[in-house]
C-alpha positions, 0 to 999 in steps of 0.5 A: 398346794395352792388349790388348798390354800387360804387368807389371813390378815396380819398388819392390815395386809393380806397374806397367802398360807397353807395349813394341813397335816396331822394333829401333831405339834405344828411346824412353821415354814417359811420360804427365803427370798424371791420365793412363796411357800410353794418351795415346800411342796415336795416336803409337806407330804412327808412333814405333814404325817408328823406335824400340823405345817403352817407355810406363809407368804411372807410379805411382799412375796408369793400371794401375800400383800406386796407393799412399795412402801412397808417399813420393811424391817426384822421387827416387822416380819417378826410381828408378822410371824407372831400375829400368824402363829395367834391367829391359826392357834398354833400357840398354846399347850402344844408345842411349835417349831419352824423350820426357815429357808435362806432368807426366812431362816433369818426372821425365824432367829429375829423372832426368837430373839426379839420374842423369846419363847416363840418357838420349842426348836428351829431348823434353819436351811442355808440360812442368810443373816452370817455374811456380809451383804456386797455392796452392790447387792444394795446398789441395784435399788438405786433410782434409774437402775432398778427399773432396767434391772428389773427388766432383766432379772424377770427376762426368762433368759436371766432368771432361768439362769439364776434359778437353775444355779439354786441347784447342784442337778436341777434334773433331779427336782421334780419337773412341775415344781421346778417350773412353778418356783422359776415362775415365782422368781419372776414375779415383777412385784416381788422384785420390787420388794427385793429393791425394798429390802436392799435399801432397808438394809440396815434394818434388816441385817442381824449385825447392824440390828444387834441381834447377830451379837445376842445368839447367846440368848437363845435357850432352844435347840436348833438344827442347821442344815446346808447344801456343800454346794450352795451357790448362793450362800458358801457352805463355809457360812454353815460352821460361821452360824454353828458357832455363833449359836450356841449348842446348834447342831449341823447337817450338811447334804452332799451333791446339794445346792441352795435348796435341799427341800426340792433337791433331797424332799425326802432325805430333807423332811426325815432328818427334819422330823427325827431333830424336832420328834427327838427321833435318834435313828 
């Protein structure tokens, strides 16, 4: 994918994408946190023959612009993803779904929300934004602590570790992909926009912004989908998102962890495709 890939400018920074696929509606992916777009590659050979896919570096990761000092916010990013989706054509007569992981899954509602109209439909994987941020989770931006821990979370020991348990059998992912996404992880810039994030937290979580408190509002269908044994977000998050959004539907991988796209690719683009082509097989 990245031998193919291109750029664009949205919010007067520079931004990695991938756009290929059929003449069909366009599918917009976004990754989730620490990642790029590559978290998709096993899946785009299967989206594409359906759909014309979008992926995005979402700012201040993968080749996308990584500012220290952005107004890092769920209005920001869905500005971003507006402006993306105006200036690659996808609006118009056609229609246009997305499909987010993790932490994208949350921008992806945010955009829904704060632009109605954006999307026909959204899929959302593991998705963030239903549970609760630990306080500690915030407190490894703090001055003095950041830099040592930086230092640890690119060591390969560390983040093999962590990036393994994304996975139910890691051995099952495809090899090259594996190594690429571990290296992606490590991105020293990228850990900086994670300490970013933390400390803008309030900015960037659904309840204290109080879109959490308007999913009544969204008119779309949406699709979740989980992984029962995801690490990172319990699985018991999955049935918190399907109630609070009205009319969604949930799909749940056995013997999956945090990241069904790489784990099950196949399995994973078919059952997105029949939810967004109203394919009932």
């Amino acid at each position: 994918m990245p031998q193919n890939s291109s750029t664009i400018v949205l919010g007067g920074h520079k931004h990695r994408y991938f756009d290929t696929g059929s003449s069909g509606p366009t599918l917009l992916l976004l990754h989730g946190i620490s990642c790029s777009l590559d978290f998709f590659e096993q899946a785009v050979p299967f989206l594409s023959r359906s759909f014309r896919v979008l992926a995005l570096d979402l700012l201040g990761f993968g080749g996308s612009a990584k500012p220290k000092q952005a107004p890092y916010s769920l209005e920001l990013y869905a500005s971003l993803i507006r402006e993306f989706l105006k200036k690659t054509l996808a609006t118009g007569n056609r229609e246009v779904f997305a499909l987010g992981h993790s932490m994208g899954g949350k921008y992806l509602l945010a955009t829904e929300l704060l632009h109605p109209g954006s999307f026909n439909k959204l899929v959302l994987s593991n998705t963030d934004g239903f549970a609760e941020q630990p306080f500690w989770v915030r407190g490894i931006s703090l001055p003095g602590i950041k830099q040592v821990l930086k230092r640890v979370f690119t060591s390969e020991q560390v983040a093999s570790k962590a990036f393994k348990t994304a996975f139910y059998n890691s051995g099952q992912v495809n090899n090259s992909s594996y190594e690429k996404n571990l290296m992606v992880s490590r991105d020293r810039e990228a850990i900086e926009t994670v300490m970013a994030l933390n400390r803008n937290f309030r900015e960037l979580d659904l309840s204290r912004t109080g879109l959490r408190h308007q999913m009544d509002r969204l008119n779309i269908p949406v699709l979740i989908l989980w992984g029962d044994h995801d690490q990172y977000i319990s699985p018991s998050v999955a049935c918190i998102a399907r109630n609070e959004i009205p009319g969604s539907e949930l799909y749940i991988f056995k013997n999956c962890g945090h990241a069904p796209m790489l784990e099950y690719p196949e399995s994973f683009s078919s059952i997105v495709a029949r939810f967004l082509l109203n394919d009932e097989r």
